[in-house]
N, CA, C and O atoms as a Maestro MAE file, in Angstrom:
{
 s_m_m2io_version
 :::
 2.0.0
}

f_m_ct {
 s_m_title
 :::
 protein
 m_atom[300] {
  # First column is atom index #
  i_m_mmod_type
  r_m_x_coord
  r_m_y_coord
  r_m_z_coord
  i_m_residue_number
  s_m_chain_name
  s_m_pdb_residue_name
  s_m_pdb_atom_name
  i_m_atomic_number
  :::
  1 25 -32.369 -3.423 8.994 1 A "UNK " " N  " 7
  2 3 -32.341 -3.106 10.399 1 A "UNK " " CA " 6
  3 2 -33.454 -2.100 10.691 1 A "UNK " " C  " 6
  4 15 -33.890 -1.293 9.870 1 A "UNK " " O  " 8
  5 25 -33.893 -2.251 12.049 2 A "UNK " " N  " 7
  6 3 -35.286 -1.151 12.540 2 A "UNK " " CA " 6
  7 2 -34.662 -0.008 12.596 2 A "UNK " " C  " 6
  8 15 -33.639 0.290 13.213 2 A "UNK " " O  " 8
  9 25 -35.378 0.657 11.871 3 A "UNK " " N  " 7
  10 3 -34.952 2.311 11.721 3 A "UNK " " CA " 6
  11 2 -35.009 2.951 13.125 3 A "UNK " " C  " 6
  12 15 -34.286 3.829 13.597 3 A "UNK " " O  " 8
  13 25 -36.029 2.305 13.662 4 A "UNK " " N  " 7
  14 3 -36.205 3.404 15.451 4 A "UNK " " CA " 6
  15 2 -35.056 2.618 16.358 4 A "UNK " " C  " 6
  16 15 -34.841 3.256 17.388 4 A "UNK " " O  " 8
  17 25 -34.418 1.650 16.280 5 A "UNK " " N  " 7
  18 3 -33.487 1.532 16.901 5 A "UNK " " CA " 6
  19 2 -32.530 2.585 17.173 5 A "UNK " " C  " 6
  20 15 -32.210 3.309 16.230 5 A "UNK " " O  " 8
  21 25 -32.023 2.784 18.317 6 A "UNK " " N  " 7
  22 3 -31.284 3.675 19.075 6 A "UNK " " CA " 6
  23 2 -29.907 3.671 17.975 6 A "UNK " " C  " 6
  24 15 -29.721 2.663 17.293 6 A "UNK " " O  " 8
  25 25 -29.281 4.464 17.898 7 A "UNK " " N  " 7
  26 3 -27.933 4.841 17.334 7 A "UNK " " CA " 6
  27 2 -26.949 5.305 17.991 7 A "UNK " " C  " 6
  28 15 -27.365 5.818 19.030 7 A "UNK " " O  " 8
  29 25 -25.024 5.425 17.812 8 A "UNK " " N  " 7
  30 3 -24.675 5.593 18.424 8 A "UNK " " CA " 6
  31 2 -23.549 6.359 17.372 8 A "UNK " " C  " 6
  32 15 -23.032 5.879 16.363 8 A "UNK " " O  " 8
  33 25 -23.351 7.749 17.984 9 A "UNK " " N  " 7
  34 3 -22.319 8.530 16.670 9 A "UNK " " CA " 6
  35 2 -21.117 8.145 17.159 9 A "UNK " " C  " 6
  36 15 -20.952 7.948 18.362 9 A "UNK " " O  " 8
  37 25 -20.171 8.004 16.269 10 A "UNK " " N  " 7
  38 3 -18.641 7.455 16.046 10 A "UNK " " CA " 6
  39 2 -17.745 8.468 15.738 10 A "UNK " " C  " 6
  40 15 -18.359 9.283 15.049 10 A "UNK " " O  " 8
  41 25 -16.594 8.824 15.907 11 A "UNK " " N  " 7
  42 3 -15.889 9.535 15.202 11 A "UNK " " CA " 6
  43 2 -14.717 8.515 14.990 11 A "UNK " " C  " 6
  44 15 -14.368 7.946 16.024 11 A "UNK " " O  " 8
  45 25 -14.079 8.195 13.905 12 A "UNK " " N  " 7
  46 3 -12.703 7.796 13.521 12 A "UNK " " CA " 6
  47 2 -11.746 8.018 12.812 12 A "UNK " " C  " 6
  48 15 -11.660 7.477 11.710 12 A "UNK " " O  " 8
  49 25 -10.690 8.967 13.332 13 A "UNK " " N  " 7
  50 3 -9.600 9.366 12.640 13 A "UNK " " CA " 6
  51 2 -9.457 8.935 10.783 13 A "UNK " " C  " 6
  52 15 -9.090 7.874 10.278 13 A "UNK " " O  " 8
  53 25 -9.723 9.696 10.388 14 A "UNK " " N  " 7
  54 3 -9.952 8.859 8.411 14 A "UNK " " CA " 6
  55 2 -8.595 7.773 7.798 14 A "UNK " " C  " 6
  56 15 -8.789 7.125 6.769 14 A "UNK " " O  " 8
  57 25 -7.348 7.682 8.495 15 A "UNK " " N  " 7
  58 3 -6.589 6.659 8.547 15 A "UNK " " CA " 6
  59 2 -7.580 5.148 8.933 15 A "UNK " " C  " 6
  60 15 -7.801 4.069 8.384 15 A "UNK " " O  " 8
  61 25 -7.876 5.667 9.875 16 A "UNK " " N  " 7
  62 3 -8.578 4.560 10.745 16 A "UNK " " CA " 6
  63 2 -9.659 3.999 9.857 16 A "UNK " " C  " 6
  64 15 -9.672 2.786 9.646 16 A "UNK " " O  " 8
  65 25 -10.655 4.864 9.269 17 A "UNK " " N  " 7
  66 3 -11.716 4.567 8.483 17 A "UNK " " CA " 6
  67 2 -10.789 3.869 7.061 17 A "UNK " " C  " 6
  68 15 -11.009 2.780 6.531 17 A "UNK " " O  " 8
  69 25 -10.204 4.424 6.852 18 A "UNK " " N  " 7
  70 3 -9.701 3.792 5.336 18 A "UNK " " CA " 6
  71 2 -9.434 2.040 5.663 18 A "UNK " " C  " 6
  72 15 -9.901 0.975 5.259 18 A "UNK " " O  " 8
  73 25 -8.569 2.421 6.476 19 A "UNK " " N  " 7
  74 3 -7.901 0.922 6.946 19 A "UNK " " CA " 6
  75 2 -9.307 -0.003 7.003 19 A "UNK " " C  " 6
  76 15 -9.575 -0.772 6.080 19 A "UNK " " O  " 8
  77 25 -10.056 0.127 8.014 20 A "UNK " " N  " 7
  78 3 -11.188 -0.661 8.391 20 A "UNK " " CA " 6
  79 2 -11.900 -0.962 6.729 20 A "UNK " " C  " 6
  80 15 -11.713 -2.047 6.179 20 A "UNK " " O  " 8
  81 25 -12.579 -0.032 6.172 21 A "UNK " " N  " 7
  82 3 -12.801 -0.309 5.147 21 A "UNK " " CA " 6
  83 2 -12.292 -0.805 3.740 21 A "UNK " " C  " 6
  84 15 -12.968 -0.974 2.725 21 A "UNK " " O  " 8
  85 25 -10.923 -1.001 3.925 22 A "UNK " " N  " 7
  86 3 -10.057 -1.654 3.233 22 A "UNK " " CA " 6
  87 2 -10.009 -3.032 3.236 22 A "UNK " " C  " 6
  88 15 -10.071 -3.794 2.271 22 A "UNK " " O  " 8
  89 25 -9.835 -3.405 4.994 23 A "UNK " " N  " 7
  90 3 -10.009 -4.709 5.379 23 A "UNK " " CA " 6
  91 2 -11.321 -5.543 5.021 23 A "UNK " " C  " 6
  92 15 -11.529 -6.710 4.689 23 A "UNK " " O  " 8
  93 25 -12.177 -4.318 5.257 24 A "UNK " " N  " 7
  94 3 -13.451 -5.018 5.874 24 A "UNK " " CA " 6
  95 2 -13.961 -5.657 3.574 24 A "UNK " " C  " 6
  96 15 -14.697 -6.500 3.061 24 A "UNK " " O  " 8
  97 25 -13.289 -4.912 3.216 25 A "UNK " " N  " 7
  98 3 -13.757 -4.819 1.948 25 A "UNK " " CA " 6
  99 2 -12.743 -6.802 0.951 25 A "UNK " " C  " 6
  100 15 -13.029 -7.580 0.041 25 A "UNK " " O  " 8
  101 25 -11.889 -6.669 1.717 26 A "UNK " " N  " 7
  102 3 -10.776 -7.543 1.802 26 A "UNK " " CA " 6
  103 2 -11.008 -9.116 2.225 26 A "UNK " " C  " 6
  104 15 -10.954 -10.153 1.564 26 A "UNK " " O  " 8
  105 25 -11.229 -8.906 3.316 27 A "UNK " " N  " 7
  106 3 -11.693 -9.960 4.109 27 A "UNK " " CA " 6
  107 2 -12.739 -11.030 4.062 27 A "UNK " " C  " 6
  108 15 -13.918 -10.702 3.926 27 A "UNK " " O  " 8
  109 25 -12.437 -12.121 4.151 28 A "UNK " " N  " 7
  110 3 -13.997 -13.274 3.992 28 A "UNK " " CA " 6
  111 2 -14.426 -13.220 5.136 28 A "UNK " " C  " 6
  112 15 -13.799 -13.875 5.969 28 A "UNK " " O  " 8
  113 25 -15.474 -12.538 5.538 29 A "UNK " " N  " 7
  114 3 -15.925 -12.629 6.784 29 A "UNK " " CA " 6
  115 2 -16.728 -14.041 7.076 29 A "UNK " " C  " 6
  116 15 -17.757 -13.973 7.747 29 A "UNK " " O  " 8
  117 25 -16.360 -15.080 6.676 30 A "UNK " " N  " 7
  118 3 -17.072 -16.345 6.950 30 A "UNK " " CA " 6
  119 2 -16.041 -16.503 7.754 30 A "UNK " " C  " 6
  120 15 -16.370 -16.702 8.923 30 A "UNK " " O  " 8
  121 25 -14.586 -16.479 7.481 31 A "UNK " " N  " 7
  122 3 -13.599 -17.068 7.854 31 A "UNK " " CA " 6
  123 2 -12.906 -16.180 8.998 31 A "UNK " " C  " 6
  124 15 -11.681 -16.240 9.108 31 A "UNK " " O  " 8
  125 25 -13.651 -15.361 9.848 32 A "UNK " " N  " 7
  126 3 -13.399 -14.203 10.594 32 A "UNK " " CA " 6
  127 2 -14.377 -15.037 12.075 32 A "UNK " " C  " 6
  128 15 -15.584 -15.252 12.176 32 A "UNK " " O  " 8
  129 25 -13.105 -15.369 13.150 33 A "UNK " " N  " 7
  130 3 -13.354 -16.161 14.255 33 A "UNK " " CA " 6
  131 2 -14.715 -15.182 14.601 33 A "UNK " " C  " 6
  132 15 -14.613 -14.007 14.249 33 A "UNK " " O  " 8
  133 25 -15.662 -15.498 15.101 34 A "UNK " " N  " 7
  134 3 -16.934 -15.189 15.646 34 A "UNK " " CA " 6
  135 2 -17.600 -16.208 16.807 34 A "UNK " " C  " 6
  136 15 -17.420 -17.425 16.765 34 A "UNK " " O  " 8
  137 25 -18.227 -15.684 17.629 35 A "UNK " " N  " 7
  138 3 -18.596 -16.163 18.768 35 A "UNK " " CA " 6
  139 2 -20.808 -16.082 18.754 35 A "UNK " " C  " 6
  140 15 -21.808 -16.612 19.238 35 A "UNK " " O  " 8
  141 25 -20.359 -15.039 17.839 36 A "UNK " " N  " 7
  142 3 -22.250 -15.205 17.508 36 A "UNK " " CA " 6
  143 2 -22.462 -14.020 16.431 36 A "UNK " " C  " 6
  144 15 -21.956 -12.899 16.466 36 A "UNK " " O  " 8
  145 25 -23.305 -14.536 15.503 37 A "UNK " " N  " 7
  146 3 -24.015 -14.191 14.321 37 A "UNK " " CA " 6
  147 2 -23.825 -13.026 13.790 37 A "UNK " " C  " 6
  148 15 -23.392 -12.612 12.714 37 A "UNK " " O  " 8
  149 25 -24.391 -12.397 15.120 38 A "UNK " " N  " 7
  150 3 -24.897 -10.664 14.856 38 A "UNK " " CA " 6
  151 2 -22.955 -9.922 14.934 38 A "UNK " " C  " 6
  152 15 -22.544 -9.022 14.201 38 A "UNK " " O  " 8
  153 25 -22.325 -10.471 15.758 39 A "UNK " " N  " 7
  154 3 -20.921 -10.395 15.034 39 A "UNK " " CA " 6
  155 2 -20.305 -9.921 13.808 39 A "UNK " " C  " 6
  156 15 -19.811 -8.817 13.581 39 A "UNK " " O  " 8
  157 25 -20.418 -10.952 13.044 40 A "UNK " " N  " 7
  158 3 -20.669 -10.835 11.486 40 A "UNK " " CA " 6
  159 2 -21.502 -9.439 10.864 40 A "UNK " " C  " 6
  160 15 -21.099 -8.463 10.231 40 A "UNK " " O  " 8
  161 25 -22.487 -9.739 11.230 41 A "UNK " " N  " 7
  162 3 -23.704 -9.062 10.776 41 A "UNK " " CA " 6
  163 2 -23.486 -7.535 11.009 41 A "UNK " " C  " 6
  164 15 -23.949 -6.688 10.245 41 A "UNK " " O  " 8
  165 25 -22.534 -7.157 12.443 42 A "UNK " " N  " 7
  166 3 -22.227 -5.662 12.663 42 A "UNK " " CA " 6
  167 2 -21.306 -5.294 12.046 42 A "UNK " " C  " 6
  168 15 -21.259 -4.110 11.711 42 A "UNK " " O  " 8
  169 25 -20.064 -6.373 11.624 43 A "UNK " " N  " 7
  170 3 -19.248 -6.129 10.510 43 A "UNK " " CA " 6
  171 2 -19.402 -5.554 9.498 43 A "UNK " " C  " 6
  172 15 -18.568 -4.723 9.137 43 A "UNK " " O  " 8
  173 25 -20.705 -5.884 8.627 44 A "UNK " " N  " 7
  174 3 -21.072 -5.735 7.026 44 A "UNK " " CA " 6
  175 2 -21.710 -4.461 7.765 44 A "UNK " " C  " 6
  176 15 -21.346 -3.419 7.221 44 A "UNK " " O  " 8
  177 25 -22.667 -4.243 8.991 45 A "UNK " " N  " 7
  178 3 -23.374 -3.461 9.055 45 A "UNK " " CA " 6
  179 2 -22.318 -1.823 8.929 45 A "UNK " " C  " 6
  180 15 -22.631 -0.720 8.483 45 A "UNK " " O  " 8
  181 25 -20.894 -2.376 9.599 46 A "UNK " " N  " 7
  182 3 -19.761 -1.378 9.529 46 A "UNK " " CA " 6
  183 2 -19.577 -0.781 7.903 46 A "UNK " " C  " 6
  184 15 -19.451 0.281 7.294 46 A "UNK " " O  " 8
  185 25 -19.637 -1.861 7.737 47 A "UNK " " N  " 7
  186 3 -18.522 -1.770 6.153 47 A "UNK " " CA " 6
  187 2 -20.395 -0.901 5.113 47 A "UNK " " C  " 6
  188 15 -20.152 -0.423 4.005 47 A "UNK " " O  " 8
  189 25 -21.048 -0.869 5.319 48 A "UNK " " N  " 7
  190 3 -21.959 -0.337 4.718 48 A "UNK " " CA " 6
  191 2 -22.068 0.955 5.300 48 A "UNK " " C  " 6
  192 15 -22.327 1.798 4.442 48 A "UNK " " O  " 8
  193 25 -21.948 1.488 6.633 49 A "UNK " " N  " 7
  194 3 -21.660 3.061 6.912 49 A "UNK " " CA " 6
  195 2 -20.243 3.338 6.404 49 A "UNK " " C  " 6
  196 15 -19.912 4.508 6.212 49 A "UNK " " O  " 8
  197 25 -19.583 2.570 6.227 50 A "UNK " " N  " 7
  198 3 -17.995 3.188 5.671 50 A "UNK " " CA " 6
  199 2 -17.850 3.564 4.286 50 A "UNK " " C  " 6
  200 15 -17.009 4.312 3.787 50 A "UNK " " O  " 8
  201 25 -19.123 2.717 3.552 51 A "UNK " " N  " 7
  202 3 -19.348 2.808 2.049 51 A "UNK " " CA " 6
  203 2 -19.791 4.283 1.886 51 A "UNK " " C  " 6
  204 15 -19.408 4.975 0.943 51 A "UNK " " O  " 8
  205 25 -20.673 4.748 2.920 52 A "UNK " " N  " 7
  206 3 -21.426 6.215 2.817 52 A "UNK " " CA " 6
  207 2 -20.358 7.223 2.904 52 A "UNK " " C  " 6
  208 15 -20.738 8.354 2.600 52 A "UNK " " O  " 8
  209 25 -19.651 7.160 3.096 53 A "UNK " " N  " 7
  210 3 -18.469 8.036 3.378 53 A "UNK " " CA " 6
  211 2 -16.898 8.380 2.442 53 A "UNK " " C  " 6
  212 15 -16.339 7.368 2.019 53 A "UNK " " O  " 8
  213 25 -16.537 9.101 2.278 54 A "UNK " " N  " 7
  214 3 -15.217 9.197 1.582 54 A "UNK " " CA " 6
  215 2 -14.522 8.244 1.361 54 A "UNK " " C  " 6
  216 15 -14.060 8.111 0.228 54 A "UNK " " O  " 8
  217 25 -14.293 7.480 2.181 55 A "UNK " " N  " 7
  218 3 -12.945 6.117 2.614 55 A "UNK " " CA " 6
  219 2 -13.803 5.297 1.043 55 A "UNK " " C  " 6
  220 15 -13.165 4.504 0.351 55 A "UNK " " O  " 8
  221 25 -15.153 5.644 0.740 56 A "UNK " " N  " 7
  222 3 -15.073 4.060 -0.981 56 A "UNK " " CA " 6
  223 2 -14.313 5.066 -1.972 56 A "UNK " " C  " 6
  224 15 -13.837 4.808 -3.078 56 A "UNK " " O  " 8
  225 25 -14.326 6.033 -1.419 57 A "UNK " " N  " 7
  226 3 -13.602 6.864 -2.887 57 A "UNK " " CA " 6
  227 2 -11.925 7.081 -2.942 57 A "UNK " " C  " 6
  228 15 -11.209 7.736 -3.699 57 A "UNK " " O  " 8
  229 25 -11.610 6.113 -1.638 58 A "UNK " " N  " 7
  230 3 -10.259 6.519 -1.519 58 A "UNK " " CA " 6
  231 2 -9.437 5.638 -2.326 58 A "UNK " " C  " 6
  232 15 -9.687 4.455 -2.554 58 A "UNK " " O  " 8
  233 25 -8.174 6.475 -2.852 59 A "UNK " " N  " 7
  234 3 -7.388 5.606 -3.929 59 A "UNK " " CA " 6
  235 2 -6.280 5.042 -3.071 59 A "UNK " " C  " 6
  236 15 -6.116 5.384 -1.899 59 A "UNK " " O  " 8
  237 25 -5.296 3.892 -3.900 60 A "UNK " " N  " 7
  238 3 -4.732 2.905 -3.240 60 A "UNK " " CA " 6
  239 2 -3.240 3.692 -2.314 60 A "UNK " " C  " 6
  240 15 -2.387 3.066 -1.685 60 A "UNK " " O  " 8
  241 25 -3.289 4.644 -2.434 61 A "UNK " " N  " 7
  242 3 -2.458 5.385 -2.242 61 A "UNK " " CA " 6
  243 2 -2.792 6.233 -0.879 61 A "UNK " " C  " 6
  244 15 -2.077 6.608 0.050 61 A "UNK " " O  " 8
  245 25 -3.992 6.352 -1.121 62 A "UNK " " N  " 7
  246 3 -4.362 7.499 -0.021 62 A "UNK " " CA " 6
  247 2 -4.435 6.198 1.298 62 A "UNK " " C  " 6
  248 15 -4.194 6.582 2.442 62 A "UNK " " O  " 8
  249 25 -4.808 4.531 1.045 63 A "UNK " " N  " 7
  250 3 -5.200 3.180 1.839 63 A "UNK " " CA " 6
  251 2 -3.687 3.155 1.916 63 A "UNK " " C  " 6
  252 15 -3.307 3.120 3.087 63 A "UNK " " O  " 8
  253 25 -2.747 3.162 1.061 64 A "UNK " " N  " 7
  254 3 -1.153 2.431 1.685 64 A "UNK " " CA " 6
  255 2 -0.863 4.046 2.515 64 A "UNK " " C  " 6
  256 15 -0.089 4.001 3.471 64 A "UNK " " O  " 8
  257 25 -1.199 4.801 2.314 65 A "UNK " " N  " 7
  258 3 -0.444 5.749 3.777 65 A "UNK " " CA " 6
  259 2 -1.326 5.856 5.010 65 A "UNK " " C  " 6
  260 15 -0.946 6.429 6.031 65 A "UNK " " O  " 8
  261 25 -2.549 5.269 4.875 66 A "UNK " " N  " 7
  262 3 -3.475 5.184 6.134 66 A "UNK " " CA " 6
  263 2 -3.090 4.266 6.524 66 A "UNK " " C  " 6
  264 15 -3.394 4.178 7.714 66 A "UNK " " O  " 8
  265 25 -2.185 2.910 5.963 67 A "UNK " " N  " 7
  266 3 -1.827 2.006 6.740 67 A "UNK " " CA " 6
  267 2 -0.479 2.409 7.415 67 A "UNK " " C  " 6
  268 15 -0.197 2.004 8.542 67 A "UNK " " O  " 8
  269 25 0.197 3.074 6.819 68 A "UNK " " N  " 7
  270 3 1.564 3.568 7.637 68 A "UNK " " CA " 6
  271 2 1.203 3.970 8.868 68 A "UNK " " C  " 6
  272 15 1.502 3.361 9.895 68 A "UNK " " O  " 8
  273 25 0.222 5.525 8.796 69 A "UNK " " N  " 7
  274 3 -0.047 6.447 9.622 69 A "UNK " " CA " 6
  275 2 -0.457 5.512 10.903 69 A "UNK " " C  " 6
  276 15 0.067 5.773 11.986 69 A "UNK " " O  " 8
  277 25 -1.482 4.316 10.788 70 A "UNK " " N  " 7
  278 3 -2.418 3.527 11.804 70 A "UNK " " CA " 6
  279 2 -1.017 2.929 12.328 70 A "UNK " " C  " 6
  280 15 -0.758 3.106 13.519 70 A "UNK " " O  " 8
  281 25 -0.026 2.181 11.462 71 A "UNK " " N  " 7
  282 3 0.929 1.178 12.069 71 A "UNK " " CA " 6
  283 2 1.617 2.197 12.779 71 A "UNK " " C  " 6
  284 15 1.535 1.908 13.973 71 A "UNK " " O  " 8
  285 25 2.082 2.961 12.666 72 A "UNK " " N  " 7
  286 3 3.120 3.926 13.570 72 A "UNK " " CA " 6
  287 2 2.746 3.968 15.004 72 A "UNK " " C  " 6
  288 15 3.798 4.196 15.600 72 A "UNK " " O  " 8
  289 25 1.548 3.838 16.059 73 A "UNK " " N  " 7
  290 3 1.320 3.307 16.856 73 A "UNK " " CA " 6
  291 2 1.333 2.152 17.565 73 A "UNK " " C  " 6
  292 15 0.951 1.929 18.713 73 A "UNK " " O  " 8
  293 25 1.907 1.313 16.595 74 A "UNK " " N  " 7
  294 3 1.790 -0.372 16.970 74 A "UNK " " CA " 6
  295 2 3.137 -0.255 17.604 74 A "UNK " " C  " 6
  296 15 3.137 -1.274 18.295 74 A "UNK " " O  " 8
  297 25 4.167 0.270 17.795 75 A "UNK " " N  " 7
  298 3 5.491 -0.013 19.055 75 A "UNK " " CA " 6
  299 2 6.159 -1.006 18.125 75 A "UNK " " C  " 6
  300 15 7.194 -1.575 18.471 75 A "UNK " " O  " 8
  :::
 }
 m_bond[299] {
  # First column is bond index #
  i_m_from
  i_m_to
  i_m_order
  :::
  1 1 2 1
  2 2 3 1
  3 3 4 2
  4 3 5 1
  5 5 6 1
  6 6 7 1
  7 7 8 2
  8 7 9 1
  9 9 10 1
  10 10 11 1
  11 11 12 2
  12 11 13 1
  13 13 14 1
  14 14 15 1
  15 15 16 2
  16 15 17 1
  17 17 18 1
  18 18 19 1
  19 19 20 2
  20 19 21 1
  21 21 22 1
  22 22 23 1
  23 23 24 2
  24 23 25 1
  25 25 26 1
  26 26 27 1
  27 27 28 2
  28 27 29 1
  29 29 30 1
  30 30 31 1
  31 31 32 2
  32 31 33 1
  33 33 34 1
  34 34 35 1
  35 35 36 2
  36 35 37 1
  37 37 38 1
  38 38 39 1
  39 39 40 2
  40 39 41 1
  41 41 42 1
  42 42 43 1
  43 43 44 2
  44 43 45 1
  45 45 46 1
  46 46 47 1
  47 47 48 2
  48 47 49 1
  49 49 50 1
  50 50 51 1
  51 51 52 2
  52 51 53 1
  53 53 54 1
  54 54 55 1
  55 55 56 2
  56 55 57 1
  57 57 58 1
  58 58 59 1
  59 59 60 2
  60 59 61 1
  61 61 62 1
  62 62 63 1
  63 63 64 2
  64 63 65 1
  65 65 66 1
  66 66 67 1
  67 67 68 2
  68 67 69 1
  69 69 70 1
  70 70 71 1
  71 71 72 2
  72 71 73 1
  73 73 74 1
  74 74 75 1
  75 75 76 2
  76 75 77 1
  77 77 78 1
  78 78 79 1
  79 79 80 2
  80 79 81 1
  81 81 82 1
  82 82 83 1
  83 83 84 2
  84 83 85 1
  85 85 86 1
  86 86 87 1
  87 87 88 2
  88 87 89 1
  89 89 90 1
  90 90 91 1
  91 91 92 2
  92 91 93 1
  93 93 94 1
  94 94 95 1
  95 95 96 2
  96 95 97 1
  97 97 98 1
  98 98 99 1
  99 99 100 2
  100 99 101 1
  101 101 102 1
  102 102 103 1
  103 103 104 2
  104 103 105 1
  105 105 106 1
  106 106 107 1
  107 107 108 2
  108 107 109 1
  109 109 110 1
  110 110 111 1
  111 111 112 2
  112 111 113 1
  113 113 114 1
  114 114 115 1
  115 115 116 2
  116 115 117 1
  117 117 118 1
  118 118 119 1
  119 119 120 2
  120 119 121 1
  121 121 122 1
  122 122 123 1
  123 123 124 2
  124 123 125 1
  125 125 126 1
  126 126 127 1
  127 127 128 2
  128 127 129 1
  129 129 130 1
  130 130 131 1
  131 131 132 2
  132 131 133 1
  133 133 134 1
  134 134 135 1
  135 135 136 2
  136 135 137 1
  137 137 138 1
  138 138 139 1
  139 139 140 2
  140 139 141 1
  141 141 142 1
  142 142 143 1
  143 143 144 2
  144 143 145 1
  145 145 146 1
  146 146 147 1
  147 147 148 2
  148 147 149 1
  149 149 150 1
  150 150 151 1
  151 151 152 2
  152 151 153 1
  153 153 154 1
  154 154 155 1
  155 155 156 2
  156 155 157 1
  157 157 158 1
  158 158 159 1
  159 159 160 2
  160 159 161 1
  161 161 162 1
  162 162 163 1
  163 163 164 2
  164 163 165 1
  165 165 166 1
  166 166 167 1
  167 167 168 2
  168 167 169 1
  169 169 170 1
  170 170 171 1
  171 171 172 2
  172 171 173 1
  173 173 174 1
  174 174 175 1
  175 175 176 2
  176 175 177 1
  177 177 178 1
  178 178 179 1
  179 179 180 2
  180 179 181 1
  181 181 182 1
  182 182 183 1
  183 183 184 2
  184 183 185 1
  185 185 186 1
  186 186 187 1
  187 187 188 2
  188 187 189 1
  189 189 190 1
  190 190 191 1
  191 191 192 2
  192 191 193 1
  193 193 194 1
  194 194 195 1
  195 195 196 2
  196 195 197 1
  197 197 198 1
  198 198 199 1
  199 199 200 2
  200 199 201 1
  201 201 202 1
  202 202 203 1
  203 203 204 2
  204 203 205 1
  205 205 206 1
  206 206 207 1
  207 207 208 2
  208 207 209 1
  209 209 210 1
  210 210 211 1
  211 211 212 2
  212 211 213 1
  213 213 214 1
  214 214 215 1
  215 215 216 2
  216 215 217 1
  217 217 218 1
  218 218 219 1
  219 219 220 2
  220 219 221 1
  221 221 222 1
  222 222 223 1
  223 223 224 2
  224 223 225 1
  225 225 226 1
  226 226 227 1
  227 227 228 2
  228 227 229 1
  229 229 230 1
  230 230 231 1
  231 231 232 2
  232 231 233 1
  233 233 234 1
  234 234 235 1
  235 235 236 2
  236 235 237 1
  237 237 238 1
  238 238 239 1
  239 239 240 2
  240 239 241 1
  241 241 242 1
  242 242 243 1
  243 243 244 2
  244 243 245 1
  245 245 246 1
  246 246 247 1
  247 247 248 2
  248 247 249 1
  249 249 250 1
  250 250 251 1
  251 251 252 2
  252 251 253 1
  253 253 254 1
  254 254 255 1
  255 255 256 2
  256 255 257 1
  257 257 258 1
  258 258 259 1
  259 259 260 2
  260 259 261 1
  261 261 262 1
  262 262 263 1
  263 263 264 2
  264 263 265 1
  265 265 266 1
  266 266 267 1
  267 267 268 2
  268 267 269 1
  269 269 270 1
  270 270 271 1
  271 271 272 2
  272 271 273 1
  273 273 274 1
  274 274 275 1
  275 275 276 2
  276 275 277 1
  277 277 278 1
  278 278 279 1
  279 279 280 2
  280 279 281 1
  281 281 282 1
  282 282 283 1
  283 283 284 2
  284 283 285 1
  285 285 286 1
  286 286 287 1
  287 287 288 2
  288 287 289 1
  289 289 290 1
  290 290 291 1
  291 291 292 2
  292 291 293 1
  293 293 294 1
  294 294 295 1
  295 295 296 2
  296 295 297 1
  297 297 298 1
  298 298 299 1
  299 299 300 2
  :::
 }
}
């Protein structure tokens, strides 16, 4: 990707990050409904800033209570 492209900072609760990167790590993204390319492509582009971060070092333990913590909002 072009480095001078514009950027946009994120913050996400580290439940949130685990989960995503759990999935995203999980998941066949071939088989992940998409409507166009770059879709996909922002996916991996996700899951490669999530790699830079704590959430690859997280153990399966610290991912099964980030999934509790995230579901407890679902009603």
């Amino acid at each position: 990707m072009n480095k001078d492209l514009p950027k946009v900072a994120l913050e996400l609760w580290r439940a949130d990050a685990l989960v995503l990167f759990d999935w995203l790590q999980e998941v066949d993204l071939n088989a992940v409904p998409i409507s166009h390319p770059a879709q996909k492509q922002a996916l991996m582009d996700l899951l490669t800033r999530l790699e830079e971060t704590d959430a690859a070092e997280a153990t399966h333990e610290e991912i099964d209570a980030a999934k509790a913590e995230v579901s407890q909002d679902m009603g």
